[in-house]
Structures are given as structure tokens and as C-alpha cells.
C-alpha positions as CSV (number, residue, x, y, z in Angstrom):
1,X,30.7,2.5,-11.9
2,X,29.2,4.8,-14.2
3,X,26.0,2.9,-14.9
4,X,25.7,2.6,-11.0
5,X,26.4,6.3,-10.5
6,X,23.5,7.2,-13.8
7,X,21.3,4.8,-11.3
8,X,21.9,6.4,-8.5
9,X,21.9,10.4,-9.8
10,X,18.5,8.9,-11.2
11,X,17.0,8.2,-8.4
12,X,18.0,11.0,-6.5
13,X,16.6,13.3,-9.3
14,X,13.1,11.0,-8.7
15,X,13.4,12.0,-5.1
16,X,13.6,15.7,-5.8
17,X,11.0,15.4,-8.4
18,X,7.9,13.6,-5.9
19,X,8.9,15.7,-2.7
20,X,10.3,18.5,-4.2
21,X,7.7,20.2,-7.5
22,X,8.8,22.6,-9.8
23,X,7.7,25.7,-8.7
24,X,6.7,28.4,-10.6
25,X,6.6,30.9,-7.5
26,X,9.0,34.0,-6.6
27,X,12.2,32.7,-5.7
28,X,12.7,32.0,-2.1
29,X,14.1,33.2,0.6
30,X,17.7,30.7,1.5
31,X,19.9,30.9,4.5
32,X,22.7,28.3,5.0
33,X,23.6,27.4,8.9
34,X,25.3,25.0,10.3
35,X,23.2,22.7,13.0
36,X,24.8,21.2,15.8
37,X,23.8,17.8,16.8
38,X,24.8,16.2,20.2
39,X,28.1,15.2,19.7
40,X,29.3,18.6,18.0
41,X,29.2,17.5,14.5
42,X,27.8,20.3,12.4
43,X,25.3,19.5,9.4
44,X,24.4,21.5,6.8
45,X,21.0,22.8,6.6
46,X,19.5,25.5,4.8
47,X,16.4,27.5,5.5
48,X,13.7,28.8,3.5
49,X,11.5,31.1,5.1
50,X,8.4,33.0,4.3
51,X,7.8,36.7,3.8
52,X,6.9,38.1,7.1
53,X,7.9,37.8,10.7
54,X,6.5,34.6,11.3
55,X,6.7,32.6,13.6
56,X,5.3,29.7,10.6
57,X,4.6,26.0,11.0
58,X,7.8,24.1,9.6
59,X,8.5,21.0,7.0
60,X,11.9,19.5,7.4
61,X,13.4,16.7,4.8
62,X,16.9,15.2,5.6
63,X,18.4,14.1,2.6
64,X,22.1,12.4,1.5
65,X,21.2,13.9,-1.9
66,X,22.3,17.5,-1.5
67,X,20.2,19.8,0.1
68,X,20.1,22.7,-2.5
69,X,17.6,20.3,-4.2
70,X,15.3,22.3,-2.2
71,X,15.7,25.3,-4.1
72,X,13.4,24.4,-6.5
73,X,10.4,24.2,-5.3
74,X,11.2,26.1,-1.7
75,X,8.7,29.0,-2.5
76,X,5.5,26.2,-3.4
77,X,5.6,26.0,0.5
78,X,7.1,29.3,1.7
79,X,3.7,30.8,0.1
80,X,1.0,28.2,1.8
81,X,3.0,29.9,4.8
82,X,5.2,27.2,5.8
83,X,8.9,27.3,6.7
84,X,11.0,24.5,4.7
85,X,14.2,23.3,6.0
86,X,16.2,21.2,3.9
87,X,19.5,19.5,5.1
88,X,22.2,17.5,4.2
89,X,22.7,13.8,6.6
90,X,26.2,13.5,8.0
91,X,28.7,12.8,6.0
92,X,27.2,14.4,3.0
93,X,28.1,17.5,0.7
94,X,28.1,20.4,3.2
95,X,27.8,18.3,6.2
96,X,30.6,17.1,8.6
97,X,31.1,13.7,10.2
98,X,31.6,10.3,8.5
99,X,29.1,8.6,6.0
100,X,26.9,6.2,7.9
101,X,24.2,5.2,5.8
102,X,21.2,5.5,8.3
103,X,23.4,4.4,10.9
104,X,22.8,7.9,12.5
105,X,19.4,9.3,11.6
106,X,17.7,8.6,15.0
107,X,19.7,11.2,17.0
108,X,20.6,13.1,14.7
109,X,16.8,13.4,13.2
110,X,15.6,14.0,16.6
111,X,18.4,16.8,17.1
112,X,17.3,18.8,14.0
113,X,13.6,18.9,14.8
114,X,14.4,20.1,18.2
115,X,16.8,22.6,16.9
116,X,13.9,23.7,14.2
117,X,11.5,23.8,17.4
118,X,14.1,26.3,19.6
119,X,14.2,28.7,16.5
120,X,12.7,32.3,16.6
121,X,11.1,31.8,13.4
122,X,9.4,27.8,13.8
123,X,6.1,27.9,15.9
124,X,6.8,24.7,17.2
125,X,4.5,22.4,14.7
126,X,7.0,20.1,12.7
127,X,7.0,18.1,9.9
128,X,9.1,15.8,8.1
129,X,9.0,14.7,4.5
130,X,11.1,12.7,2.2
131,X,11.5,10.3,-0.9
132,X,13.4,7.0,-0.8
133,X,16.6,7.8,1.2
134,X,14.8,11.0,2.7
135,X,11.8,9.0,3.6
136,X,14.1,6.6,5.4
137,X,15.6,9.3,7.6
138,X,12.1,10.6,8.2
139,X,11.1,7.3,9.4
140,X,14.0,7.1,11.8
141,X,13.3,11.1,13.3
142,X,9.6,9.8,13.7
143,X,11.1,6.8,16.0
144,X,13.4,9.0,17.7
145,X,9.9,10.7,19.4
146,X,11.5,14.5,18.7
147,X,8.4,16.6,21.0
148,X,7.7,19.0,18.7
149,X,7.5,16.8,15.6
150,X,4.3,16.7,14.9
151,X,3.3,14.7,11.6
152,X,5.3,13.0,8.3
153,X,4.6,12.2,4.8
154,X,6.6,9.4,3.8
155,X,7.0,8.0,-0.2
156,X,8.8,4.8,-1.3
157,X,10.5,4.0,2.0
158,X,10.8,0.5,4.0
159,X,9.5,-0.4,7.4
160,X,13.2,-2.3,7.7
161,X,16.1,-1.5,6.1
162,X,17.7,-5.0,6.7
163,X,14.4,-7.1,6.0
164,X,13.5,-4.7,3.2
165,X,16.3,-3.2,1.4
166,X,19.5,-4.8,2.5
167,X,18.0,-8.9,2.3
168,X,15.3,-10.3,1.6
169,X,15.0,-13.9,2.2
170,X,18.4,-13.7,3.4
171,X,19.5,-13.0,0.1
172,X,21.7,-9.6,-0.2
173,X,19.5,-6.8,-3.0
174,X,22.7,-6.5,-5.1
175,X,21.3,-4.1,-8.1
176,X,19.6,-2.2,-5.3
177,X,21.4,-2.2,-2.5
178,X,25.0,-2.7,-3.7
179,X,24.0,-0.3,-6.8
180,X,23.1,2.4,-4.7
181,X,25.9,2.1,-1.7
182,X,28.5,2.4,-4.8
183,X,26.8,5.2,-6.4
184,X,27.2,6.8,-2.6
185,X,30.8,6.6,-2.8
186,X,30.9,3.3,-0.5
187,X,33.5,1.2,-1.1
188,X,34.0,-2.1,-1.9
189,X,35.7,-3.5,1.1
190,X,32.3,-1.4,3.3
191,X,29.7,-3.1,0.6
192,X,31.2,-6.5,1.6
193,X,31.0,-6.2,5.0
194,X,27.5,-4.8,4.4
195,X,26.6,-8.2,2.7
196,X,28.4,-10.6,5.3
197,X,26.3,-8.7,7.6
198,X,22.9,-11.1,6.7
199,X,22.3,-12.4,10.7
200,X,20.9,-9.9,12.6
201,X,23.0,-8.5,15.0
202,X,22.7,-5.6,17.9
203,X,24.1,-2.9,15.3
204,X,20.6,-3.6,13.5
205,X,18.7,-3.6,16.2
206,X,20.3,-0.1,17.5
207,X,19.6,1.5,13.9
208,X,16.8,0.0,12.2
209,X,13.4,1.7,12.1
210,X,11.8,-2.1,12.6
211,X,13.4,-2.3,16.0
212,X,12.1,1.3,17.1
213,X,8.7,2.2,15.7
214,X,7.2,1.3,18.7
215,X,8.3,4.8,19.5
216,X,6.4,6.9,16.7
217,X,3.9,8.8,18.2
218,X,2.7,10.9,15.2
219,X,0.5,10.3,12.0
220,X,2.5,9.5,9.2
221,X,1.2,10.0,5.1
222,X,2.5,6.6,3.8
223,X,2.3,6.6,0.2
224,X,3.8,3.0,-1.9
225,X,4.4,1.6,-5.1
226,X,3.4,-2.2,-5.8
227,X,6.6,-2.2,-9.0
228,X,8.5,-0.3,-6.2
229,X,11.4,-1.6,-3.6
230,X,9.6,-0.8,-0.9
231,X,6.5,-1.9,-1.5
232,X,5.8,-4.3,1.3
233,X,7.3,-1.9,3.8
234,X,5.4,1.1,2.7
235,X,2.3,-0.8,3.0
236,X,3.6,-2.6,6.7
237,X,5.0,0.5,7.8
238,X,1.4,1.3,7.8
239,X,-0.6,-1.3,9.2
240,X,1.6,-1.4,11.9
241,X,1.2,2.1,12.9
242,X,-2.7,2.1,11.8
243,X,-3.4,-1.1,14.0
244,X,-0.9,-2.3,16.6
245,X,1.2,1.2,17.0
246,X,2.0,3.7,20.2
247,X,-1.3,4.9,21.0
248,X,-0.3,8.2,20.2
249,X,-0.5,6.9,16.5
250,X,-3.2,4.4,16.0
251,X,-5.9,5.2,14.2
252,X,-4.3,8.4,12.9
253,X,-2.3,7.1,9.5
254,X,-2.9,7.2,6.1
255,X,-1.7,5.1,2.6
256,X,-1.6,5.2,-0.8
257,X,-0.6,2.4,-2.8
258,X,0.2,2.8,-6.3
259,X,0.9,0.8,-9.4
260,X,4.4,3.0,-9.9
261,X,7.9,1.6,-9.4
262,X,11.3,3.1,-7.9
263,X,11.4,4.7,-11.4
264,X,9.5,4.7,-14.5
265,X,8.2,1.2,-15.5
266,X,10.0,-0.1,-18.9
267,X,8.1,-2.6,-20.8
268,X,5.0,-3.0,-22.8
269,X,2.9,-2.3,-20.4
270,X,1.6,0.9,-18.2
271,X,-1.2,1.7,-15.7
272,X,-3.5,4.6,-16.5
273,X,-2.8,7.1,-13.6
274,X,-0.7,5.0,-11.5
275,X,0.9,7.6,-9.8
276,X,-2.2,9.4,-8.6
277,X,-1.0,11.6,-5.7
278,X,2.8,10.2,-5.1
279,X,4.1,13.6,-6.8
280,X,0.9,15.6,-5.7
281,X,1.9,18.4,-3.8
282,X,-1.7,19.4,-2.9
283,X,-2.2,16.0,-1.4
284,X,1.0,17.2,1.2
285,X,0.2,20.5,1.8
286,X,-3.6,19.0,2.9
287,X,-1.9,16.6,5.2
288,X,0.5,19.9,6.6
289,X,-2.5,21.9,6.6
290,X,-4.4,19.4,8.8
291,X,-2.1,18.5,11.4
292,X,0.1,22.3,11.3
293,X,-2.1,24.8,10.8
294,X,-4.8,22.7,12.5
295,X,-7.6,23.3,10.0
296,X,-10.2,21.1,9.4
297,X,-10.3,20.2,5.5
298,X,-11.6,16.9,5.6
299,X,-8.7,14.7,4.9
300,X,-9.0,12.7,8.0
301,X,-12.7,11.8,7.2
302,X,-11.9,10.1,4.0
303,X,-10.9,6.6,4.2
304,X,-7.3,5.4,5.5
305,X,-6.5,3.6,2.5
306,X,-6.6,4.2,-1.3
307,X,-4.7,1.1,-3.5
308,X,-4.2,0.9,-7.2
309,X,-5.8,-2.5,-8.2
310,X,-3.6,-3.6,-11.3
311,X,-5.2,-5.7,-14.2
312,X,-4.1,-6.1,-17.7
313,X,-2.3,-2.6,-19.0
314,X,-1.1,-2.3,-21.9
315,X,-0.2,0.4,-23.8
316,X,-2.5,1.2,-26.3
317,X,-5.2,-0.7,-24.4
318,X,-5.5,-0.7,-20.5
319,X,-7.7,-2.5,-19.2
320,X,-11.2,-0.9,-17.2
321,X,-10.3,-3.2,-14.2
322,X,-7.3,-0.8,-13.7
323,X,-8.6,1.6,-10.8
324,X,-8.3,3.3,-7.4
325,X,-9.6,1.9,-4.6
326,X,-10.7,3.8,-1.8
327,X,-10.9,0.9,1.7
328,X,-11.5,1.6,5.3
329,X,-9.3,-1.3,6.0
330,X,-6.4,-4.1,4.0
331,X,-6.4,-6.9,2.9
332,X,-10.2,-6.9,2.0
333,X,-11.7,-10.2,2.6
334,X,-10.6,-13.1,1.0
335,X,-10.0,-16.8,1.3
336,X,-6.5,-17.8,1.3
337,X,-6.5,-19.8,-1.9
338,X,-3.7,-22.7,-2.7
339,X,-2.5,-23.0,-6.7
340,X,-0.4,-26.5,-6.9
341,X,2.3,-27.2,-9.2
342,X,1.3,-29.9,-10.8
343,X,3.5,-32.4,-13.2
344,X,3.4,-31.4,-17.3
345,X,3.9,-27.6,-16.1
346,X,0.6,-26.9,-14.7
347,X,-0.6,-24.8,-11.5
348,X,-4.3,-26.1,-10.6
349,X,-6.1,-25.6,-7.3
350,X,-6.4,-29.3,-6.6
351,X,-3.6,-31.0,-4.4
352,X,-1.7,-33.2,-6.3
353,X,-1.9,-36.8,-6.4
354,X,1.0,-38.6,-7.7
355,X,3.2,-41.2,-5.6
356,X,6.6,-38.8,-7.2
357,X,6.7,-35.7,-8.8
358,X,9.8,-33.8,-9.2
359,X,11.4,-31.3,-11.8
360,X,15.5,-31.1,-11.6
361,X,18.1,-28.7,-12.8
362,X,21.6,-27.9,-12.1
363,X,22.3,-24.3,-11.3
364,X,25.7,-22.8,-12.4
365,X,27.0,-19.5,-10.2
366,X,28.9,-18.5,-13.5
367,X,25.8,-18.2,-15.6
368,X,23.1,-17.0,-13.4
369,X,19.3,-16.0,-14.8
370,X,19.6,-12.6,-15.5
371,X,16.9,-10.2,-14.0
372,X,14.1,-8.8,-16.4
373,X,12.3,-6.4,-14.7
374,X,10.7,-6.4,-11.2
375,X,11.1,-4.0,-8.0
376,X,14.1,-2.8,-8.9
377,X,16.1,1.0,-8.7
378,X,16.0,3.1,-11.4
379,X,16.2,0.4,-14.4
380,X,14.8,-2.6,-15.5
381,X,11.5,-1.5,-13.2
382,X,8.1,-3.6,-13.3
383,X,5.9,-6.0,-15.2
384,X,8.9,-7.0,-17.8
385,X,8.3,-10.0,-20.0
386,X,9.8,-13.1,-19.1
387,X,9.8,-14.6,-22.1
388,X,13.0,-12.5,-22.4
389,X,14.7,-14.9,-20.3
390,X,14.2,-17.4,-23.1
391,X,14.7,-21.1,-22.1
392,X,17.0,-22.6,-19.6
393,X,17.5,-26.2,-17.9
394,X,17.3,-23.7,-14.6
395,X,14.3,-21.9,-15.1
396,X,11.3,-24.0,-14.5
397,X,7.5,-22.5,-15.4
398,X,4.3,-23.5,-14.9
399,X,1.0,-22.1,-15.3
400,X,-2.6,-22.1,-14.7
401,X,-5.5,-23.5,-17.3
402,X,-6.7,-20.5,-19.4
403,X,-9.2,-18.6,-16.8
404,X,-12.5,-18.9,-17.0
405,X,-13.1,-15.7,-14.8
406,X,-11.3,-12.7,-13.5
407,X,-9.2,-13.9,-9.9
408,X,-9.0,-10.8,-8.4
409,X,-6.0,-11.1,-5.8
410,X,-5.4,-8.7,-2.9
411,X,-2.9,-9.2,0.2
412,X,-0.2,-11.2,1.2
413,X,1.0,-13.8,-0.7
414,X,3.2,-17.0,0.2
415,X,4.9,-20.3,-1.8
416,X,5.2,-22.8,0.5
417,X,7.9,-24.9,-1.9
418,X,9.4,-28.7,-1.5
419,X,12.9,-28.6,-2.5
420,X,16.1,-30.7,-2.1
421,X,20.1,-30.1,-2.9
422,X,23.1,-31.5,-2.8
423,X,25.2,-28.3,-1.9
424,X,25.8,-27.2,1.4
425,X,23.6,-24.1,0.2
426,X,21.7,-22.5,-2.5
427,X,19.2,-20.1,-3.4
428,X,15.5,-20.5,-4.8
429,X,13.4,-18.3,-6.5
430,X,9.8,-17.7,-7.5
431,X,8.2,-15.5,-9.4
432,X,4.2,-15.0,-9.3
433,X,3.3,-14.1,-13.2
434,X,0.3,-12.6,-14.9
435,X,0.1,-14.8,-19.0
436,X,-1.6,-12.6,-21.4
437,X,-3.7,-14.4,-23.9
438,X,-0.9,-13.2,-26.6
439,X,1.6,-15.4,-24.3
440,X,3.3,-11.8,-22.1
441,X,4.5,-13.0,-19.1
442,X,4.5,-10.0,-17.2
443,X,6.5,-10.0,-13.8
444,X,3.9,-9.4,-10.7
445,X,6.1,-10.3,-7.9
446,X,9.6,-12.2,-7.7
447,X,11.6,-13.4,-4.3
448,X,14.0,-15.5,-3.5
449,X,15.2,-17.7,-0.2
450,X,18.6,-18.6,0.9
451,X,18.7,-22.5,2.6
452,X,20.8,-20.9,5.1
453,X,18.1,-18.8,6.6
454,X,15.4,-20.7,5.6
455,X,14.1,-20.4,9.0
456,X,15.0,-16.5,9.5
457,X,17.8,-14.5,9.8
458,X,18.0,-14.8,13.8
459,X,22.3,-15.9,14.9
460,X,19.9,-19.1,16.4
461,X,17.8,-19.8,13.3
462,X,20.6,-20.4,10.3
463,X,21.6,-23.6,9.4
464,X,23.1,-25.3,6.2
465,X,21.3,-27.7,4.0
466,X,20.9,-31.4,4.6
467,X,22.2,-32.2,1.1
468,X,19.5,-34.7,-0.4
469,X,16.8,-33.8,2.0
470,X,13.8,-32.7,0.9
471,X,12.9,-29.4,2.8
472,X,9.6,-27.1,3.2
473,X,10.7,-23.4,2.2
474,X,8.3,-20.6,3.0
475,X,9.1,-17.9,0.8
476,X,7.6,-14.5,1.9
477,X,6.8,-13.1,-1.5
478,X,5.7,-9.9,-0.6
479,X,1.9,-8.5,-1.4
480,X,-0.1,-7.1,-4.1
481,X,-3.3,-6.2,-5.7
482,X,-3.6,-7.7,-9.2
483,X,-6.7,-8.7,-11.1
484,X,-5.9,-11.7,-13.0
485,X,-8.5,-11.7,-16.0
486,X,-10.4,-14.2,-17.9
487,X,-8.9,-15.2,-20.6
488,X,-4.9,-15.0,-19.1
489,X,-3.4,-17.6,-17.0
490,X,-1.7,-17.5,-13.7
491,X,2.5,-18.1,-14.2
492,X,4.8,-19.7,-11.2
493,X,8.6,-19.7,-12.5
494,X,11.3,-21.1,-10.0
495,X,14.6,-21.0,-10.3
496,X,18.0,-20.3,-8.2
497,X,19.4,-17.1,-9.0
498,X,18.0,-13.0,-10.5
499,X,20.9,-10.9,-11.6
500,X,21.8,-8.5,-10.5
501,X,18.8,-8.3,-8.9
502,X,20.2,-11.0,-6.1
503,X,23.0,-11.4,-5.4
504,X,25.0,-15.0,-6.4
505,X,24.9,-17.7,-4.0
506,X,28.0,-19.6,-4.8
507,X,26.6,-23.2,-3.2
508,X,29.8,-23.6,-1.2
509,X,28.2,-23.3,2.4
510,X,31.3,-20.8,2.8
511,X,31.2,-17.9,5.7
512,X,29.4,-14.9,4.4
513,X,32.4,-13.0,4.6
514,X,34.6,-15.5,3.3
515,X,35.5,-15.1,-1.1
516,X,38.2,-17.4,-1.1
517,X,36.3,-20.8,-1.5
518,X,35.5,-21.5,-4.7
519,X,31.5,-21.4,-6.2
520,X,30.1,-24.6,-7.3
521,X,27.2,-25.9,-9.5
522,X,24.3,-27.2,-7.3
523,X,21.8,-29.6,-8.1
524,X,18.6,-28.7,-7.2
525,X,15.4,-30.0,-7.1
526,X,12.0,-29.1,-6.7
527,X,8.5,-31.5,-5.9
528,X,5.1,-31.6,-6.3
529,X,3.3,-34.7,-5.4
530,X,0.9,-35.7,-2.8
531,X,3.3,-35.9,0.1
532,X,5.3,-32.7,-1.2
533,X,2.4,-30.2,-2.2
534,X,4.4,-27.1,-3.6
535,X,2.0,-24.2,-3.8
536,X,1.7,-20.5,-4.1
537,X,-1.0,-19.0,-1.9
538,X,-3.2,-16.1,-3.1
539,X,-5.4,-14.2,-1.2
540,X,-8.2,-14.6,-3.4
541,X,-10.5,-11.7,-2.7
542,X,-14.3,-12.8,-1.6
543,X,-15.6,-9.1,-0.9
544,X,-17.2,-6.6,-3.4
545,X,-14.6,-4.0,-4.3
């Protein structure tokens, strides 16, 4: 519990530190109120105002981190003439009413802006702001369509918290999600029921932002990490509002995509200036400053989009392919590229032509493959080496020819994967890796799918396994930016389990909610012949970048 509290504490502390800067102002002014919402529960809020009479365009962040985090860096806005209000989400510190997680945030965000807007002191133009768990509840105000809110600026926060942070593939984010429920003071019998909790159901619907966005009608600042949690949804979160959004919206959002995780990276390797503007406080106030005060500084003629495209990075010798992109639109073009698995452990781009192909391995619940690195909270972040995982009958890896020439990969990326079982249920998993000449196999991207929702997470779509048959998965693996230089190789690892990164399937076919039946080992198999093509496909980028 410790550990998972230190996780936790971290994170909230890498919250404070993007959204919130040191300042190195006068101290500023702080009142604490209590703020009713609709159903007379009171939250605490406090309020840092300028010098002056005001009235003053407002910034709001809603955070389950304590609100005196604000104090910090209250007077960096307070003198660019903004208001900040800071306050703690039911349930938390100060604040009345029982801990939801996000089960709340859409009334109750849309009651704080329009108690912000009915002040003496607030001129009516509002914005919210927040990191992780802030960014979350500033999503779900922005869905809740408050009047008077008037623009966001959103880092490291999912377009879904059940697609995104609770499963993905059907498979429950243990080290994230569990980590950080316990670290909230959730308890074990709560953090079960979250997991059993993998079919979506109306509660879901009622209280994720997925289900409601239709609803945002103002320009949100999204800014990502590609190592982060959040990744895909910072980026879809995005393109959703950018392209297919409430009117109101399209056309009007921003992103930045960096090559920073939920937490430092760990590892041998780093990206020169990564971050770029996820802690930049001038990059905010020129948002603010735009859609607030109204004044035209240019930020909405530069382009929507700015991504960090990755390449080799290490330490004492990054790579010049490491850079900033500036694009008008994402994915840049590309063909949609397939890289078979092939027998002898290769990964070409030819479709394979043997009669029978097929790699097996029995995967043991009590000794799962532990997680080294990837998109996970607070520890254990990014391009790890997976060599670290040493060898194991249930960890299968193949890889590309040495590359004659850079692959530069940019977009969505899926594994379309022939597998069979003789369980009732299991898990598989596949990781996209970047082979250094020097043999590094640094982690790019790793997810997982469930058999049990290998055709979604719908009440109508889950089925158990035909043990013995051989199945098409379609593993969503998220997307990415990565140059793949001459000289490396492209890496596609499969196996059935990432701990603690995933949680455990125990193979029994049991009832989500059910730990009584007892785990057993599943043998799985994988193929790759000419009537069962396994592949990964990369969106090979065609364009000039």
C-alpha cells in the first residue's frame, strides 16, 4: 500500500507541477468558500483573485488532489489578470459528499462554472484547466455545456475512462487503474467491483466523457504524451472535436503530442525536449489570452497540430530524426503497411506461405510476464528494454531483417493475430518494438485482448472461446509516431499476460466478479501461415514531413 500511495502522491505532485508552475510572484490573494452544487452538497473551493476591483476573466481546475496545490503558482495568473479558482471534487479533503471517482463531475463541473459566472468578481469568460485526474473532470464540465464556460486546456487525460483507463481490450489497467483507486483510499471490495464492471453498462454511459462529448461546445488545448496512459485519448479526444464535433467546436481545437510519459521515463533512453510546452505556462496563458481576454496573438493561425516524432534516443546520443512536427492535419499520409510473422522468428512484409505455421506455449496465471516499462503511472514509464524480461516458453519474439532504410511510422496501428486455446478464456498480448543495432529492445507500444471481448465490450458482443479454434483477434494497439532507422529492426513480442501492468486472466471462463474458481494454465497458440496471416499493421508514412 505504500508503494501505491508513493505512486499516487507522485503523480499528483506531476499534476501540480504541469498545471500548476512555481511562481516566483507576490503571494496571492486566497479566500476559502464553500460552493453549493444542486443537491446541497458543499465543495470546497478557494479563490485567488487579482489586485483591483475586477470584474477579471476566470481559470477553474477541479482537482481530487487538494486544492491548496493552487497556492503555488496562484499569483503567475492573478498578475496576467486572471482570477484562479481551485477546488476540491466531492468527496475530497475539504469537500462534502461521498467519493465517486468521476461518477459526478458533469453536474457538479457544470455547477461550479455557473457559480464562478454569478460571482461579483468573474466577468463571465471561463476556463477550465487540469492534469491527469483534473483534466478528466475538465473534460466532463466541457460535456456538461456550463454557458459561460468558455475554453479548456487539457494535459494527459482520456477521451473514455472505461475504453482508456479502466480496460483496454477488455483487460482491467491494474498498475494504473487499481494503483491509483488504492492510493485514493478506495477499497478493495469497490476496486473489485470496478473490475467486474468490464461490459458496458448504463452507469458508463451516464458518466463517461465518450458518451457525452457530443455536447462540448468550446475549443479545448489538448496536449498528450505518446509514453503516457492517455495517449490515444488525448490524441482522439482531439480529432473528434477537431473533425466530427458540435459545431460550436469544430475547427476550433488544438494538440500537442509529446514524447513524455505519465512520469519521467526510466531507461536508457530520453528524447531531447520531449516535453516542449506540456509544463509551459506561456503556451496557457496564450490560449486564455485568446479566447478570455479576446486578443488576437496569433495562436489560432498556427497549425492545429504539433507531434513529437520519436526515433532512436539515447542518452548520450539522440538521434537528429528526434523533432517537432508542426501538421495542419493527423495521421499524415501513408499506406497502411502489413509486417507478417513469419516461421524462424521473422516479421517480413511478404504474406506467408507455408501449408502450417504455428508457435505454442503454455501460460501459467501464477507466473505471469512481468511488465518492463510502457504507458504506465508514475514508475516503470516508457521505452524499457525487453531484454529484461529474459527468456520464457511464453514470450514469443520476432523481428524484422536489419533495415535497409529509415520506416518512418505515423498513425494508428493494428495486429490482426490467429490464435487458438484450449481454456474457456485467456489473454494475448503484443508489443510493437523498436531493435537497436546494439540488440535494445525498446518498448514502443504494448496491448493486450481478452477472448471474452474479442468482439467488444457491448452485454451482446462477449462470448467465451471455442477451445481449439483458431480465431482472428484485432487488437487495437493504440497510435504513435516513431521513426524506425536504418540499421535497427522492427520487434513483434506476443505473449498472454504484463504485470501489473494487466491485470491476470486466470483462463477459468469464470464470472468477472466471481474469485472462487480456481486459475488454470492455458495452452495457447499462435499462427502464421498462408491461411492464418498474423500481422501488425503500420501506417507507413508516404508524405514529406
Amino acid at each position: 500500500m505504500k508503494q501505491k500511495n508513493q505512486i499516487v502522491n507522485y503523480i499528483a505532485l506531476l499534476a501540480f507541477a504541469i498545471i500548476f508552475p512555481v511562481s516566483i510572484a507576490q503571494e496571492a490573494n486566497k479566500q476559502e468558500v464553500m460552493v453549493p452544487m444542486r443537491d446541497g452538497v458543499k465543495l470546497a473551493t478557494n479563490l485567488y483573485l487579482p489586485e483591483g476591483e475586477g470584474p477579471w476573466p476566470v481559470v477553474l481546475t477541479r482537482t481530487p488532489y487538494n486544492k491548496n496545490g493552487a497556492d503555488r503558482s496562484a499569483a503567475v495568473y492573478n498578475d496576467n489578470g486572471y482570477a484562479l479558482v481551485s477546488q476540491d471534487v466531492r468527496g475530497r479533503y475539504e469537500s462534502e459528499g461521498m467519493d465517486q471517482p468521476f461518477e459526478v463531475d458533469i453536474p457538479d463541473g457544470y455547477d461550479a462554472v455557473e457559480w464562478i459566472a454569478d460571482q461579483s468578481w468573474s466577468n463571465g469568460k471561463i476556463g477550465i484547466f487540469g492534469t491527469s485526474a483534473p483534466g478528466i473532470t475538465s473534460n466532463l464540465a466541457a460535456a456538461s455545456a456550463p454557458p459561460h464556460l468558455t475554453a479548456a486546456y487539457v494535459t494527459v487525460a482520456p477521451d473514455s475512462l472505461f475504453y482508456r483507463s479502466r480496460f483496454v481490450g477488455g483487460v482491467f489497467k491494474e498498475s494504473h487503474s487499481g494503483g491509483w483507486l488504492r492510493g485514493q483510499g478506495i477499497n478493495e471490495k469497490r476496486i473489485a467491483a470496478y473490475k467486474a464492471r468490464a461490459v458496458l453498462d448504463q452507469g458508463w454511459i451516464d458518466t463517461d466523457f465518450l458518451f457525452h462529448r457530443q455536447n462540448v461546445e468550446i475549443p479545448i488545448y489538448n496536449v498528450g504524451g505518446w509514453h503516457d496512459i492517455y495517449a490515444e485519448g488525448s490524441l482522439y479526444n482531439f480529432l473528434y472535436l477537431q473533425n466530427d464535433g458540435n459545431t460550436a467546436a469544430r475547427g476550433k481545437q488544438k494538440l500537442f503530442m509529446g514524447a513524455f510519459g505519465h512520469g519521467a521515463l526510466q531507461g536508457d533512453l530520453a528524447y531531447p525536449n520531449s516535453g516542449m510546452i506540456a509544463g509551459d505556462i506561456e503556451q496557457q496563458l496564450r490560449w486564455w489570452d485568446y479566447w478570455l481576454k479576446g486578443q488576437d496573438n496569433g495562436i489560432m493561425d498556427e497549425p492545429p497540430i504539433s507531434y513529437y516524432m520519436m526515433a532512436a534516443a539515447r542518452k548520450d546520443k539522440p538521434s537528429p530524426l528526434n523533432r517537432v512536427i508542426h501538421a495542419d492535419h493527423w495521421p499524415p499520409a501513408h499506406d497502411k503497411t502489413r509486417f507478417y510473422l513469419q516461421p524462424g522468428g521473422l516479421v517480413t512484409n511478404s504474406a506467408p506461405t507455408a501449408d502450417a505455421a504455428s508457435l505454442s506455449y503454455s501460460f501459467d496465471p501464477a507466473n505471469p510476464v512481468p511488465t518492463v516499462g510502457g504507458q504506465n503511472l508514475g514508475r516503470d514509464v516508457g521505452p524499457r528494454d525487453q531484454r529484461e524480461i529474459g527468456q520464457r516458453q511464453d514470450y514469443l519474439r520476432f523481428q524484422t531483417p536489419v533495415l535497409e532504410e529509415d520506416i518512418i511510422v505515423a498513425g494508428h496501428i493494428d495486429m490482426e493475430l490467429f490464435a487458438s486455446t484450449d481454456a474457456l478464456d485467456t489473454d494475448f498480448v503484443v508489443k510493437l518494438v523498436d531493435i537497436y543495432p546494439d540488440g535494445y529492445q525498446a518498448l514502443i507500444l504494448d496491448y493486450p485482448i481478452r477472448m471474452r471481448f474479442r468482439d467488444g465490450q457491448n452485454a451482446a458482443d462477449v462470448s467465451l472461446a471455442n477451445p481449439g479454434e483458431i480465431e482472428k483477434l484485432n487488437i487495437n494497439m493504440w497510435s504513435t509516431a516513431q521513426t524506425f532507422e536504418k540499421g535497427h529492426r522492427i520487434g513483434v513480442h506476443i505473449s498472454s499476460s504484463n504485470y501489473p501492468r494487466f491485470a491476470v486472466n486466470p483462463n477459468n471462463g469464470a464470472e468477472l466478479d466471481d474469485s472462487n474458481t480456481p486459475a488454470r494454465v492455458a495452452n495457447n497458440t499462435i499462427y502464421f501461415d498462408a491461411q492464418h496471416p498474423s500481422a501488425i499493421i503500420l501506417p507507413v508514412v508516404t508524405e514529406e514531413l
